[in-house]
N, C-alpha and C positions, 0 to 999 in steps of 0.2 A: 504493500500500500504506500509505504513511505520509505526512505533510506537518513538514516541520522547520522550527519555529517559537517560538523559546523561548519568546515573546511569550504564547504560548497554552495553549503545553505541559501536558497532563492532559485536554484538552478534545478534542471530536471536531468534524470539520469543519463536520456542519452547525449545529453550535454557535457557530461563528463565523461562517460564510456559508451561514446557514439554506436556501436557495434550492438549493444543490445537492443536498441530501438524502443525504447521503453520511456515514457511519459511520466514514471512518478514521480514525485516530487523529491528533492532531499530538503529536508529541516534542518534542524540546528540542535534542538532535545526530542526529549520523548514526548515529554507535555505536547508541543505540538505536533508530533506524529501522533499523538490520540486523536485527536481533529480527523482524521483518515480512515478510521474501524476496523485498525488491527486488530486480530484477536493473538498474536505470535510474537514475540520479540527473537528477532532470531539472531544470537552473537556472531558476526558475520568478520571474525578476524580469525588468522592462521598465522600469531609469532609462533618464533623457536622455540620448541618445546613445550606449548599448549596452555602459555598459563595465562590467569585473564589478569588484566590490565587491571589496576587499584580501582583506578577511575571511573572503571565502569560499572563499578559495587553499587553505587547511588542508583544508578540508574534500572539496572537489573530489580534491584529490592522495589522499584517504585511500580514496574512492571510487573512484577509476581503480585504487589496492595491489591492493583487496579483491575484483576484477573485475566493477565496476558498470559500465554503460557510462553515460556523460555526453551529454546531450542537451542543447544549448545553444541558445536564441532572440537572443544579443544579438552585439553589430556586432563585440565581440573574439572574432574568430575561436580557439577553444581550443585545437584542434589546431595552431594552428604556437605555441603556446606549448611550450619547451621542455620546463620543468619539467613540464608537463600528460604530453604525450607519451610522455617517459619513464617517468612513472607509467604509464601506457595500457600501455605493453611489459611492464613489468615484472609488471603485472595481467594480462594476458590480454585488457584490454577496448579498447572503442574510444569514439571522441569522435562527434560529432555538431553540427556548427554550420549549424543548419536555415536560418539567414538568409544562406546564401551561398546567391547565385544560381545558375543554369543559364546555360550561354549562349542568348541569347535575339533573336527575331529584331526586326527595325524593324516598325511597326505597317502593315500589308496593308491593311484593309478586308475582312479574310475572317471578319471576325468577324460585318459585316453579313447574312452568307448563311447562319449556320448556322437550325435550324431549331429549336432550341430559345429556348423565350423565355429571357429574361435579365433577371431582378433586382436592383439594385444598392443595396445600404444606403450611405446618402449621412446625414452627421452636422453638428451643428451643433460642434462641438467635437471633439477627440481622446478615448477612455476615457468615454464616454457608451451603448456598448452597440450598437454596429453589428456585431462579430462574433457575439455573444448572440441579437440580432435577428437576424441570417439562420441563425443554428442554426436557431432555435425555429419559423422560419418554415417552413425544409426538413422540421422534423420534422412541422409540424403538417398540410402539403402533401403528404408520405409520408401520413400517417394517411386522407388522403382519395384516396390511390388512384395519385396520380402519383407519378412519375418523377423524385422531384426531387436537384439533387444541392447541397452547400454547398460554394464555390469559395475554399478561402483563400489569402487576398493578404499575411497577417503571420504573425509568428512564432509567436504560440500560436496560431491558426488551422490551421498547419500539423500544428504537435503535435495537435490533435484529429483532424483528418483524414487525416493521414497522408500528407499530400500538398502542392504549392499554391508559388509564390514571393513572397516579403518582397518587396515594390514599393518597398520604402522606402530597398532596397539596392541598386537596380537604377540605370545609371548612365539619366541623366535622358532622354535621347533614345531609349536602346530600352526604357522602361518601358512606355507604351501597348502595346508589341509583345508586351511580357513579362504581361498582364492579358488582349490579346489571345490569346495564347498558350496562356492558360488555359481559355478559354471555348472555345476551337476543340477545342481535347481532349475537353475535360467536355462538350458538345454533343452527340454520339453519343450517348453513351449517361445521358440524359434528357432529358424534357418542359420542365423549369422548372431553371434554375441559379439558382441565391442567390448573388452574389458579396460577401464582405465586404470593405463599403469602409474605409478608412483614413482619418481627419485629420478636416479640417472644411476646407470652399472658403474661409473670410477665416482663418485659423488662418495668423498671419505666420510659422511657421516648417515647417509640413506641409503648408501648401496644393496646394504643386507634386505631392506626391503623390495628394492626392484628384482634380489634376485629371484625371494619368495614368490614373487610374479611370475616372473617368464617362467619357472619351472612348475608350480603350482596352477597354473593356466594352462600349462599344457596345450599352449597356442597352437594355430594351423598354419598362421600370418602375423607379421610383425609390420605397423607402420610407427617410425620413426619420428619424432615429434624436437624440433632444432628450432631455438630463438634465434633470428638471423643475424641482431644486435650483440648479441653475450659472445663472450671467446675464454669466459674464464668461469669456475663453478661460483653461484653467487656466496658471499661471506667467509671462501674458502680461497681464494685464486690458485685454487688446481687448474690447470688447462685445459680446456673442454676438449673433448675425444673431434678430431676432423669427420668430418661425415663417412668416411670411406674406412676410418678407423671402429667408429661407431657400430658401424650395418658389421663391418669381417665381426668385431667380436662379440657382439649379440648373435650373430647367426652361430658362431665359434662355441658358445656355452648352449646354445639350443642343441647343436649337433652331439652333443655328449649324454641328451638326453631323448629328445625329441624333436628333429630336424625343421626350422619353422624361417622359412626366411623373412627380409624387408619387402614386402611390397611396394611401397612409396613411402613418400615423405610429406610430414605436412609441415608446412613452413611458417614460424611464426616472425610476419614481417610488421608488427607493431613498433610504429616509430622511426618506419621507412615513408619517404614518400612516393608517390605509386609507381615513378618510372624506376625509383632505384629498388621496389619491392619484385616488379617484373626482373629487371636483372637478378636480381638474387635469387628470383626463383629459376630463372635460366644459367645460373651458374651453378646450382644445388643439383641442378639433369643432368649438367656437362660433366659433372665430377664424379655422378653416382651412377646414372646411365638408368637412374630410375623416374617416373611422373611424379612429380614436386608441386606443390599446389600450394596456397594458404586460403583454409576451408575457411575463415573469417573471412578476410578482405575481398575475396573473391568468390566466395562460395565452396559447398562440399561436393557439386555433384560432378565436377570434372573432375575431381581428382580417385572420387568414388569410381567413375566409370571408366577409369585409366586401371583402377585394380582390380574392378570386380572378379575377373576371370584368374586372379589369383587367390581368392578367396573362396574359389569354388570346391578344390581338391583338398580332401583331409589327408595328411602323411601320418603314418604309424610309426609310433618311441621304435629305438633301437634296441631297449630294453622292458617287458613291462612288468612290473610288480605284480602280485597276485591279488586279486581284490575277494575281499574279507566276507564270506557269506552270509 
């Protein structure tokens, strides 16, 4: 209904994030985003390592009074926060802390048998557009007829779908089980899954989770997900993996398990302006020899229909586990 933002306050969304095309408003507090008849307060930030800002204590408790309910993405879990709580009672609402796991089971090998293909957005960084990229790609793949569904694996992925596990919370041994988990479900019912992946494979402090990805996804297809602006891992200045480095060894760890290559690339040219975003998307082909697109600026479905016929064939692990009667 509203976005609270003092930063921007008077201006409408897609005024500041022209790409979403969206009219609502942003404010300045909550008080007047009540004006608008939310009924959700939805903490809409992802710092390092999940914890909420002081700041935004006042505003959370005022929300739970007024009977919003609170929708939370980050690792402080709200509800066992006292003070939160008791605002909740006192409101009538409830909390929501979407990055608490399920319990979840160890990784099977039943994700090899399902029958739906399986695509997996693999990044060269963290925040470069990997959940973006499997939206636009589901919706572009709905548009032509299939069955496709979008698998999410983080906290605001959740919040769009209404569904999915934080892999990021997931304790590290049954995470492949908990990504598995998701694709055996989602299976049934569709053709094509898009799972969004998390992190980047050299990214020194996320790795561990992208790897729980490509191998617990048990992908068919890998699209490649590169900020065309970044050259270095953000808050770490490790060197970002070159695209040609990226695709050998994402494909290099699939092949150890379950052969899955790159299909394309989606290209995030946020902050190019549009002749130097078409080069860069003509330099991203020339180098990888793969269809480069950016499914935002340009849309999903050229880039969709440059791969579909890669995502048509399922390949079989080189290995497979037994799966557990």
């Amino acid at each position: 209904m509203a976005v609270i933002d003092a930063d921007h306050a008077g201006r409408r969304v897609r005024d500041v994030v022209p790409y979403l095309e969206s009219d609502a408003p942003v404010v300045a507090s909550l008080s007047e985003a009540l004006a608008y008849g939310p009924t959700t307060l939805l903490v809409g930030v992802a710092p390092p390592g999940g914890a909420l800002p002081p700041t935004w204590r006042e505003a959370i408790v005022e929300a739970l009074e007024r009977g919003l309910d609170v929708t939370s993405g980050l690792h402080d879990e709200l509800a066992r926060d006292e003070a939160f709580a008791a605002a909740a009672s006192r409101g009538g609402a409830r909390i929501h802390d979407v990055r608490v796991p399920p319990a979840v089971p160890l990784f099977s090998g039943r994700a090899y048998d399902v029958a739906a293909r399986v695509v997996l957005t693999v990044g060269t960084d963290c925040a470069v557009g990997k959940m973006t990229a499997a939206l636009e790609l589901t919706r572009a793949a709905c548009a032509r007829g299939m069955r496709a569904r979008f698998v999410a694996t983080g906290q605001t992925g959740i919040m769009i779908a209404g569904s999915g596990i934080a892999i990021d919370r997931v304790i590290t041994d049954f995470a492949p089980g908990a990504v598995e988990q998701l694709v055996v479900e989602n299976a049934p019912h569709a053709d094509l899954l898009f799972v969004e992946g998390q992190g980047g494979i050299n990214h020194p402090a996320y790795g561990p989770v992208t790897l729980a990805l490509l191998f617990g996804a048990a992908p068919d297809a890998l699209v490649l997900v590169h900020l065309a602006t970044r050259s270095q891992i953000e808050d770490f200045g490790t060197p970002m993996l070159a695209l040609p480095q990226a695709i050998a060894l994402y494909e290099a760890l699939c092949d150890t398990v379950k052969p899955a290559r790159v299909a394309g690339i989606a290209l995030n040219t946020a902050g190019l302006e549009p002749s130097a975003a078409r080069r860069a998307i003509a330099e991203a082909a020339a180098v990888t020899g793969l269809p480069v697109d950016d499914v935002v600026r340009f849309g999903p479905h050229g880039l969709y229909d440059a791969i579909a016929s890669k995502l048509e064939n399922k390949t079989l692990p080189l290995a497979r586990m037994p799966t557990p009667a």
